[in-house]
KOLZA-123749 format. One record per residue: y, x negated, z of N, C-alpha, C in turn; residue in three letters; residue number from 1. Coordinates in pm, 1 decimal, padded with zeros to 6 digits. Layout:
BEGIN
<site n_py="Y" n_px="X" n_pz="Z" ca_py="Y" ca_px="X" ca_pz="Z" c_py="Y" c_px="X" c_pz="Z" res="ALA" n="NUM"/>
...
***
This chain:
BEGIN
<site n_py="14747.3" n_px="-04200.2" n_pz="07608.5" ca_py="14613.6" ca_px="-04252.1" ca_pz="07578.4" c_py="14624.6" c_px="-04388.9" c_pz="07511.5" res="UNK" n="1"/>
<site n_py="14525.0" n_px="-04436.3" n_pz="07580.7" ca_py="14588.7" ca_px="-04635.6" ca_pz="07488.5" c_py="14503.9" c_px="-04623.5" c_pz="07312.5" res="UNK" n="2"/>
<site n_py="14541.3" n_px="-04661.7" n_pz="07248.8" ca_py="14444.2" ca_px="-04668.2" ca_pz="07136.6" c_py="14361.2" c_px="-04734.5" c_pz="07076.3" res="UNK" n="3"/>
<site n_py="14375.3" n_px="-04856.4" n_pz="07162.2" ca_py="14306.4" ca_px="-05014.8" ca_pz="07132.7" c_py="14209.6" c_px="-05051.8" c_pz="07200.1" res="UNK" n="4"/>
<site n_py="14102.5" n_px="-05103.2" n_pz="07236.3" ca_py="14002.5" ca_px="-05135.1" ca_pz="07348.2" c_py="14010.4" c_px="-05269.2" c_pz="07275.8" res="UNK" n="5"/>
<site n_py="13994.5" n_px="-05391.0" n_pz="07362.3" ca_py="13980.8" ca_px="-05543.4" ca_pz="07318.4" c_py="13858.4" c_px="-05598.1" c_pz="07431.5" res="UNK" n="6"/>
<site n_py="13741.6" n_px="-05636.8" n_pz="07389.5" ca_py="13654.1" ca_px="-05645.0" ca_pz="07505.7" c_py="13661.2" c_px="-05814.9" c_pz="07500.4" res="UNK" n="7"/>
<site n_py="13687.0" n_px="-05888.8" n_pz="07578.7" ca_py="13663.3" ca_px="-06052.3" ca_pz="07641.7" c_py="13557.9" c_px="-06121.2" c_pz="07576.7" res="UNK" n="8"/>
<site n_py="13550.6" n_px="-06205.7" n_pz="07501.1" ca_py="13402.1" ca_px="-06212.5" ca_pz="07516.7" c_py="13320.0" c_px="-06259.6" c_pz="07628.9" res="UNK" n="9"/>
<site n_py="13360.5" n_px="-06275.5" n_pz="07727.0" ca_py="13272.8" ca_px="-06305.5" ca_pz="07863.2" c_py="13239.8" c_px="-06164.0" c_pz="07885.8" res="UNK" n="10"/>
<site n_py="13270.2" n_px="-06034.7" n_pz="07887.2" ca_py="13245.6" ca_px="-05938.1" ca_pz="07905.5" c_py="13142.5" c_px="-05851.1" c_pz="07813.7" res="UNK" n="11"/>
<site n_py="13153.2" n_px="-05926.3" n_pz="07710.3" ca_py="13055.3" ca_px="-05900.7" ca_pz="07591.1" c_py="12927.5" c_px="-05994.1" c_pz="07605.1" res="UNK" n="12"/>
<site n_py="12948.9" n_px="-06101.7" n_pz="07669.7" ca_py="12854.6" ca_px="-06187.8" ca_pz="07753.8" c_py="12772.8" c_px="-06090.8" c_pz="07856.8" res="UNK" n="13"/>
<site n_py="12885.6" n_px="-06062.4" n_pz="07940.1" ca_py="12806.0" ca_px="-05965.3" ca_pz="08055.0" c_py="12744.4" c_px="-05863.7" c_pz="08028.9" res="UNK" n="14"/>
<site n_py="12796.0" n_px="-05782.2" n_pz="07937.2" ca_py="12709.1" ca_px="-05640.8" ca_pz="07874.8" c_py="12588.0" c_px="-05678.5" c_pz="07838.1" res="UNK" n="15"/>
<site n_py="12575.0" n_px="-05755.2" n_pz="07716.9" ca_py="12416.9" ca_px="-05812.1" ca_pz="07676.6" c_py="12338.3" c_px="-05870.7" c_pz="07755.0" res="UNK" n="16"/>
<site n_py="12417.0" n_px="-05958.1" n_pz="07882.9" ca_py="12287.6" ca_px="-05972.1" ca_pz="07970.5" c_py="12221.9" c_px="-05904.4" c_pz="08050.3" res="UNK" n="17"/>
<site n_py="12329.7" n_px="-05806.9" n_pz="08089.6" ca_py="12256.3" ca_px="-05684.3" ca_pz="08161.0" c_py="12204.5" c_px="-05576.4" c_pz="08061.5" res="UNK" n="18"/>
<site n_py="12238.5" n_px="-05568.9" n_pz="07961.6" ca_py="12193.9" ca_px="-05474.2" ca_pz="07868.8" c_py="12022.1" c_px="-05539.7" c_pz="07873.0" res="UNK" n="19"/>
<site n_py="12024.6" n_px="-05693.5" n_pz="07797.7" ca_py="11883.3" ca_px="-05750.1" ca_pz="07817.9" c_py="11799.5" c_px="-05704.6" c_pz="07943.6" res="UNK" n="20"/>
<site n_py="11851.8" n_px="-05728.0" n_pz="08038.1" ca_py="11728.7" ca_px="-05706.4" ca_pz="08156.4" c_py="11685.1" c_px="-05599.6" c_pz="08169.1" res="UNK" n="21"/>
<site n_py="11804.8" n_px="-05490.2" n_pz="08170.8" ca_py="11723.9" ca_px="-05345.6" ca_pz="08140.9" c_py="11616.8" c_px="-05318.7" c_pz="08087.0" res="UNK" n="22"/>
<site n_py="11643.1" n_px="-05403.4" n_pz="07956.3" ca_py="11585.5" ca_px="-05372.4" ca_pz="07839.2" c_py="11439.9" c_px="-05396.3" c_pz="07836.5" res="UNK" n="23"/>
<site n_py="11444.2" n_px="-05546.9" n_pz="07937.8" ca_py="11301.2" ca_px="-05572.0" ca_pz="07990.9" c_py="11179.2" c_px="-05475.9" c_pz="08068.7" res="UNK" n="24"/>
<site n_py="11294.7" n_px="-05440.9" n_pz="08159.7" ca_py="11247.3" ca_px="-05329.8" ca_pz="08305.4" c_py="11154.3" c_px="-05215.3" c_pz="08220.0" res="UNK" n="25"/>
<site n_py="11265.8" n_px="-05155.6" n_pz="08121.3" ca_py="11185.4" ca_px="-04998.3" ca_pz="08003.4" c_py="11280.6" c_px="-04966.0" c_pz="07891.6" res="UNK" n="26"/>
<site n_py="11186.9" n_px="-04963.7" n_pz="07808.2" ca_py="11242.1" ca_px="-04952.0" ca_pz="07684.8" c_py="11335.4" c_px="-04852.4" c_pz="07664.9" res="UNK" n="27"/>
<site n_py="11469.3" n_px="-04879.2" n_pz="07579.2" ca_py="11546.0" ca_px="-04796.7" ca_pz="07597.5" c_py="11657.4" c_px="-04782.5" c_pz="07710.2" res="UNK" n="28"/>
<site n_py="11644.1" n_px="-04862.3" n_pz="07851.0" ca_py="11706.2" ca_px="-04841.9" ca_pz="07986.5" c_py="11841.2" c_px="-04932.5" c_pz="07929.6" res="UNK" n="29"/>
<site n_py="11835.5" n_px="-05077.2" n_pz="07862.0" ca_py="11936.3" ca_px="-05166.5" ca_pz="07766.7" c_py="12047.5" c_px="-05053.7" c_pz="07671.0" res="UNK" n="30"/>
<site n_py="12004.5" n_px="-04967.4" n_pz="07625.1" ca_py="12099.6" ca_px="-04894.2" ca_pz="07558.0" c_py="12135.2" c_px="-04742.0" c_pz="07596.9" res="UNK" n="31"/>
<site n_py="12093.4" n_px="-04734.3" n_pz="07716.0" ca_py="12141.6" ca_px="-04635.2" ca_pz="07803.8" c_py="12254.9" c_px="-04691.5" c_pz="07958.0" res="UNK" n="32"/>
<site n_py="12202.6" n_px="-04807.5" n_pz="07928.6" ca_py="12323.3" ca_px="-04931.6" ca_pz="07998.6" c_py="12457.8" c_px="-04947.2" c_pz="07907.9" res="UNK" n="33"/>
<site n_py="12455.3" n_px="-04942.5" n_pz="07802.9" ca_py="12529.9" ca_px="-05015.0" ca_pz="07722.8" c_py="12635.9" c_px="-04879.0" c_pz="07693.9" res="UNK" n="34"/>
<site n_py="12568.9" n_px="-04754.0" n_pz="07663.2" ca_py="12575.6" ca_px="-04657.0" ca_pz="07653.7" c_py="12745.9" c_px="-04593.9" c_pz="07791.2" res="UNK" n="35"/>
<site n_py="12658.9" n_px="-04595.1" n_pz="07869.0" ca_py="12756.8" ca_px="-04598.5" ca_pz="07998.5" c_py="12860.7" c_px="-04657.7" c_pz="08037.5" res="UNK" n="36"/>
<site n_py="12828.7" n_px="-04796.3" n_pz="07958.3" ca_py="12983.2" ca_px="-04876.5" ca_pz="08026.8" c_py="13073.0" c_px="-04809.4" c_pz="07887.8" res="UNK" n="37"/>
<site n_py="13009.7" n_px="-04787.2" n_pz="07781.4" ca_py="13117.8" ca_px="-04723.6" ca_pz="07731.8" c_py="13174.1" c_px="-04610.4" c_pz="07751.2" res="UNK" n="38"/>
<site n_py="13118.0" n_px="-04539.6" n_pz="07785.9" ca_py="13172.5" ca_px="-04421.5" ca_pz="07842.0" c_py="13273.5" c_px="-04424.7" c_pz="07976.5" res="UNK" n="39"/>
<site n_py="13222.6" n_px="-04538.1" n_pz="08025.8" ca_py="13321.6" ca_px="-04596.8" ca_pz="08182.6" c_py="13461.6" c_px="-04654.7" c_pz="08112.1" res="UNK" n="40"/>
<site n_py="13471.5" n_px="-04721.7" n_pz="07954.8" ca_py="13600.6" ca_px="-04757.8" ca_pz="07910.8" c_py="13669.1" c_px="-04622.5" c_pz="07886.6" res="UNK" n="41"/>
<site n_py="13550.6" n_px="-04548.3" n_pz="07780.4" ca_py="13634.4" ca_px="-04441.0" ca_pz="07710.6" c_py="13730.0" c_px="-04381.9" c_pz="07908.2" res="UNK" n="42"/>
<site n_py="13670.9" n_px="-04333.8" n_pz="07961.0" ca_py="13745.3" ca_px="-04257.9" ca_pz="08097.7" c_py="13869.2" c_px="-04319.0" c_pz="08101.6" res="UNK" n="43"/>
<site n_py="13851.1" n_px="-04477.1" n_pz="08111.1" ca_py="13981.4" ca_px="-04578.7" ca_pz="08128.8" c_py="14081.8" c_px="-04579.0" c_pz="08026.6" res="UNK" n="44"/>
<site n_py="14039.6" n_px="-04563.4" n_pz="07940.9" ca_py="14131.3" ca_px="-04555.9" ca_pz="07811.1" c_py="14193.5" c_px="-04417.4" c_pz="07766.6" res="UNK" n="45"/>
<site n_py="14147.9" n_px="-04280.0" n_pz="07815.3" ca_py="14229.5" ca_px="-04173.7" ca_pz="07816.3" c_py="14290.4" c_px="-04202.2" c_pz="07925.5" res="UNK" n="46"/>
<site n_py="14269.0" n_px="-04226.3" n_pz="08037.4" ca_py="14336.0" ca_px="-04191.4" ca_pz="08205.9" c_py="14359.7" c_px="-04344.8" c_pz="08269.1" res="UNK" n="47"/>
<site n_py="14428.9" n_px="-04464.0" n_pz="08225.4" ca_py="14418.7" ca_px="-04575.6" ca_pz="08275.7" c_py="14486.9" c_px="-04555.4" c_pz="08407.2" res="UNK" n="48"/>
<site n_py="14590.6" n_px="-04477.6" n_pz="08409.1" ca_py="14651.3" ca_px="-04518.0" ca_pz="08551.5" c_py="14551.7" c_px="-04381.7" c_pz="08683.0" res="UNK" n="49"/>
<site n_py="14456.4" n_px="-04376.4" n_pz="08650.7" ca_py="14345.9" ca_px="-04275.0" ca_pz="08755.2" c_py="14307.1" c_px="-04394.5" c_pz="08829.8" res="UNK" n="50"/>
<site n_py="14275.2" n_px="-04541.9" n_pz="08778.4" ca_py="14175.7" ca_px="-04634.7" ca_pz="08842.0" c_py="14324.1" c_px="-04729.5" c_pz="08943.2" res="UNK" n="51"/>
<site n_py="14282.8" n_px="-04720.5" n_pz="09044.0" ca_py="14426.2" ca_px="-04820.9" ca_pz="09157.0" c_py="14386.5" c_px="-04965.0" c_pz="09083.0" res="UNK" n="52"/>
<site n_py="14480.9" n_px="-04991.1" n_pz="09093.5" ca_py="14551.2" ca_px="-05187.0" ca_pz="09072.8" c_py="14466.3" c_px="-05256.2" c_pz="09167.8" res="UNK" n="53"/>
<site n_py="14427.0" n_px="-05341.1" n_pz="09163.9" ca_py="14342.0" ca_px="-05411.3" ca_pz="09237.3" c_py="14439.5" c_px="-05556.4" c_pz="09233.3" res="UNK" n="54"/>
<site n_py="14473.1" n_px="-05567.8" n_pz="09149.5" ca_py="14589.2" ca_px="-05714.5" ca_pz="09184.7" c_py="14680.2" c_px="-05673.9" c_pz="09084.5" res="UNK" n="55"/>
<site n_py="14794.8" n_px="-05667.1" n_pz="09181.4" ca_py="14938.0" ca_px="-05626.7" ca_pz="09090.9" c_py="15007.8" c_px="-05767.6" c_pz="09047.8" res="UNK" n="56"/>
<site n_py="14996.5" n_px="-05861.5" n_pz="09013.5" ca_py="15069.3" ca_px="-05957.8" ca_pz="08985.0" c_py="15006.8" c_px="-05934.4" c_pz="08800.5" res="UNK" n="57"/>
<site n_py="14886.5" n_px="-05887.8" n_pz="08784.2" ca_py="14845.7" ca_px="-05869.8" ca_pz="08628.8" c_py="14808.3" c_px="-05710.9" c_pz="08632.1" res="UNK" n="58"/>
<site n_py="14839.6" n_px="-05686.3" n_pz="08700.8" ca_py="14788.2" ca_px="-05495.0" ca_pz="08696.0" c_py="14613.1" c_px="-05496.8" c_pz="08651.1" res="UNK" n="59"/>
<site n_py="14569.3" n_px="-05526.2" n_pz="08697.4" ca_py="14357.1" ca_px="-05558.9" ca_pz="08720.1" c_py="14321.1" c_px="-05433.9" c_pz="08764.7" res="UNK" n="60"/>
<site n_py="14240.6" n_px="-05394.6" n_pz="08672.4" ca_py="14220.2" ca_px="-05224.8" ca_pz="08789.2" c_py="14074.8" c_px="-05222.6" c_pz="08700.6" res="UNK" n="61"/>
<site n_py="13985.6" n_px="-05108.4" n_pz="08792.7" ca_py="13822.7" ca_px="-05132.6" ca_pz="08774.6" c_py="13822.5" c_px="-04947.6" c_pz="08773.0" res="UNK" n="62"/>
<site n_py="13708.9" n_px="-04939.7" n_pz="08666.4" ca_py="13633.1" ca_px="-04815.4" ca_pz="08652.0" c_py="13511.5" c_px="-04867.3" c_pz="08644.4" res="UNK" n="63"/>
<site n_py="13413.2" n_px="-04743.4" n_pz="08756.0" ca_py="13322.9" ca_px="-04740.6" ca_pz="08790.2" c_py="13185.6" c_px="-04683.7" c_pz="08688.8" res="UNK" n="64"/>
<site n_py="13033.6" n_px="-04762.3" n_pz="08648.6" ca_py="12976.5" ca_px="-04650.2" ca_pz="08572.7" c_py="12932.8" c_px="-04547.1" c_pz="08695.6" res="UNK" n="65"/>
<site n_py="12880.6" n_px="-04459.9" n_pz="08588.1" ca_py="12823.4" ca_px="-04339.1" ca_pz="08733.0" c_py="12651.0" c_px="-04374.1" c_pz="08745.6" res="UNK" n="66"/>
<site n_py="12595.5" n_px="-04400.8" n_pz="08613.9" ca_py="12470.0" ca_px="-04419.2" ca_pz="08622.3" c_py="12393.8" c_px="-04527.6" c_pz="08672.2" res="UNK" n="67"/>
<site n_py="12456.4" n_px="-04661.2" n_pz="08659.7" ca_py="12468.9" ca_px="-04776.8" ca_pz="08703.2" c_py="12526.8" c_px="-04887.8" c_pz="08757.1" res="UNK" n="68"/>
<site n_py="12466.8" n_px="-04939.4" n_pz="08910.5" ca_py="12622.1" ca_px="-04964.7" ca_pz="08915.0" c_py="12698.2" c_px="-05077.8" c_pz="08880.3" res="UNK" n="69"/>
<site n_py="12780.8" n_px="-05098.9" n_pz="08811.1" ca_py="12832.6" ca_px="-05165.1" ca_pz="08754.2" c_py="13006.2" c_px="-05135.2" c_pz="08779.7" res="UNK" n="70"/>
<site n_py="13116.5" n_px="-05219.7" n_pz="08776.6" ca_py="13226.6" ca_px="-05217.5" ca_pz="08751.4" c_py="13272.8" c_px="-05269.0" c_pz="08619.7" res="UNK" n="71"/>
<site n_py="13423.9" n_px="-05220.9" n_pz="08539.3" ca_py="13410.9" ca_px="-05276.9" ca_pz="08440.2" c_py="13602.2" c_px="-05318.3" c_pz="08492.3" res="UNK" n="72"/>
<site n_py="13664.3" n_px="-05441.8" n_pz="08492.2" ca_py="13776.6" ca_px="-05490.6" ca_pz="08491.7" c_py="13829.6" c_px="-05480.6" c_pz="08405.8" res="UNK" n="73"/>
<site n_py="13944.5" n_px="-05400.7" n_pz="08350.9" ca_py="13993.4" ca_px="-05403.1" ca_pz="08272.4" c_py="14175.3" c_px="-05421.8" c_pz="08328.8" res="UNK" n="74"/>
<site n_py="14276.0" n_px="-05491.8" n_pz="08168.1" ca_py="14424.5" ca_px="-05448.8" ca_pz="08233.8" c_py="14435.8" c_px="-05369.8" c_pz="08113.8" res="UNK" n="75"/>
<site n_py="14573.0" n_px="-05285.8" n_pz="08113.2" ca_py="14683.1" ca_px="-05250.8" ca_pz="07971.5" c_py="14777.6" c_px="-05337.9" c_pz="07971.8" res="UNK" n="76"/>
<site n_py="14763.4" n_px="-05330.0" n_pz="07856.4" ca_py="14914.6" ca_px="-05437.2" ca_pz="07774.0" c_py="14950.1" c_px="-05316.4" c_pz="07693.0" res="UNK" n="77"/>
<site n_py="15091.1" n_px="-05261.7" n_pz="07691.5" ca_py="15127.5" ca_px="-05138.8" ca_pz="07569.9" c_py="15017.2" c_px="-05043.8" c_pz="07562.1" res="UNK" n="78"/>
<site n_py="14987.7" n_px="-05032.0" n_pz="07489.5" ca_py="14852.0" ca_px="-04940.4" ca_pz="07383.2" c_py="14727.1" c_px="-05036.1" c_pz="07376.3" res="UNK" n="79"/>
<site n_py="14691.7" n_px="-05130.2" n_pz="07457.4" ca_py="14597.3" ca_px="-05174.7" ca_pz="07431.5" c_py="14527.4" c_px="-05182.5" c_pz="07582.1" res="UNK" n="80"/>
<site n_py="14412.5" n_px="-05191.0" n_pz="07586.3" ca_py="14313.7" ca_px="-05174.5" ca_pz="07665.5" c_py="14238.4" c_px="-05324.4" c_pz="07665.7" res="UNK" n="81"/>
<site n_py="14237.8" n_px="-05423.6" n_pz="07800.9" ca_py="14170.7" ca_px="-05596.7" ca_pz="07758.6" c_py="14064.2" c_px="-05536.7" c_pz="07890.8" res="UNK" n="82"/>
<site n_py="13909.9" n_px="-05563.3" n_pz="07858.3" ca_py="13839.3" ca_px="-05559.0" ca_pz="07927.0" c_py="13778.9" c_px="-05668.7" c_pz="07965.4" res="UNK" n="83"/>
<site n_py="13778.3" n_px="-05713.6" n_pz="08071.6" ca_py="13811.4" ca_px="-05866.5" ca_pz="08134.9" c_py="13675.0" c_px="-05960.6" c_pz="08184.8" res="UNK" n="84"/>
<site n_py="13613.8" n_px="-05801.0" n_pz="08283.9" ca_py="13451.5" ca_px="-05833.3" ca_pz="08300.0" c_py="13358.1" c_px="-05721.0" c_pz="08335.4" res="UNK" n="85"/>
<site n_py="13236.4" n_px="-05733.5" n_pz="08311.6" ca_py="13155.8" ca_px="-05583.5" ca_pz="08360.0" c_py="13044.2" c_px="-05692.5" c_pz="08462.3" res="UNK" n="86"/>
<site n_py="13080.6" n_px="-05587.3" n_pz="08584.9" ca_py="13003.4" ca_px="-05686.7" ca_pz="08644.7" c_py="12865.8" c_px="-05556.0" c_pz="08792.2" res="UNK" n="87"/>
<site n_py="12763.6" n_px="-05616.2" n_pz="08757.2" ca_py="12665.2" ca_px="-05529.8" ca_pz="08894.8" c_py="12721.6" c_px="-05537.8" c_pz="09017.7" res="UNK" n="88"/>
<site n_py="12725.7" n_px="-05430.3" n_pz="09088.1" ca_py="12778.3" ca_px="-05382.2" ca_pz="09220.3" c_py="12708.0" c_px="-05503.3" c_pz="09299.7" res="UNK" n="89"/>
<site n_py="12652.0" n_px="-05571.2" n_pz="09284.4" ca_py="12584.8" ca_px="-05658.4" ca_pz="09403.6" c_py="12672.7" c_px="-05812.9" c_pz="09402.0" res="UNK" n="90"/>
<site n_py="12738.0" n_px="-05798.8" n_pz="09263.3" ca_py="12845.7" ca_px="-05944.6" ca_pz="09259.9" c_py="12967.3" c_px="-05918.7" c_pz="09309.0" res="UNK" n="91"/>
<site n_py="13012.2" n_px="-06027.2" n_pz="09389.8" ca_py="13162.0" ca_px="-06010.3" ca_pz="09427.1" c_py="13287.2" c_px="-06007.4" c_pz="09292.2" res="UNK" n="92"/>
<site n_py="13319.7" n_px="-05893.6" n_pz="09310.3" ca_py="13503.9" ca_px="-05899.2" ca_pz="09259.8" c_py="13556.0" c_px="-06014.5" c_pz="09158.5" res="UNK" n="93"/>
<site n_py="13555.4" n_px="-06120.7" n_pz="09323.3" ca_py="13620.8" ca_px="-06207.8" ca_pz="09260.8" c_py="13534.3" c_px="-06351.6" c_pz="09169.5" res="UNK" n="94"/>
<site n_py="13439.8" n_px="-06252.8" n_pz="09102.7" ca_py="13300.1" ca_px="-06385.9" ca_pz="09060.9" c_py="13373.1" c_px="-06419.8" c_pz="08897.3" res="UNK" n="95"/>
<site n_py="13419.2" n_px="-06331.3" n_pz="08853.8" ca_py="13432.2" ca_px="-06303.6" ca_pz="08717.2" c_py="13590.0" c_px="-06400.8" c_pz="08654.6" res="UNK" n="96"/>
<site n_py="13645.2" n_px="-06467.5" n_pz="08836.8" ca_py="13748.6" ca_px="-06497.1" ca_pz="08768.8" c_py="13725.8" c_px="-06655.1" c_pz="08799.1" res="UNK" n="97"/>
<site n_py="13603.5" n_px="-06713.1" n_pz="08887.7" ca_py="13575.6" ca_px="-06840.5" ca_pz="08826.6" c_py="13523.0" c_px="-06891.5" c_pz="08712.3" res="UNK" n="98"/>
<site n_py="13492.0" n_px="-06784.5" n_pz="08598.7" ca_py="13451.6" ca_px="-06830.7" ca_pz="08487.7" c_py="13529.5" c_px="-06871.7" c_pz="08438.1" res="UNK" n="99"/>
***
């Protein structure tokens, strides 16, 4: 089990903006968003090697939320957990790494 979670801040970028729009849509929908992607790390962070490698040159691998869809990029380093980007199923993959 890793023991560390380190979230990006571009990823802490991405949470609050989608957390915001929810938040717009119905009250409460922002922290039932926010809610989920954590629960999508916690999964990653007991079971990291469940999610496949998506680029093995940095070991990049994605867990899915269930409620929303969203991906969240994360790698391991040792015991630590770097969450890279959380991004809506409607953006490409590779959007998160021209930032």
């Amino acid at each position: 089990m890793i023991r560390q979670v380190i979230f990006r801040p571009l990823a802490v970028d991405d949470i609050a903006n989608a957390a915001t729009w929810y938040e717009a849509q119905a009250p409460g929908l922002g922290l039932a968003l926010t809610d989920e992607i954590i629960r999508a790390v916690r999964r990653a962070q007991e079971e990291p090697d469940l999610f496949r490698v998506l680029r093995r040159r940095d070991g990049m691998r994605r867990v899915l939320t269930n409620r929303f869809p969203y991906r969240v990029f994360f790698t391991v380093s040792g015991d630590t957990l770097h969450v890279h980007a959380v991004l809506h199923g409607a953006q490409h993959d590779r959007h998160w790494r021209r930032r």
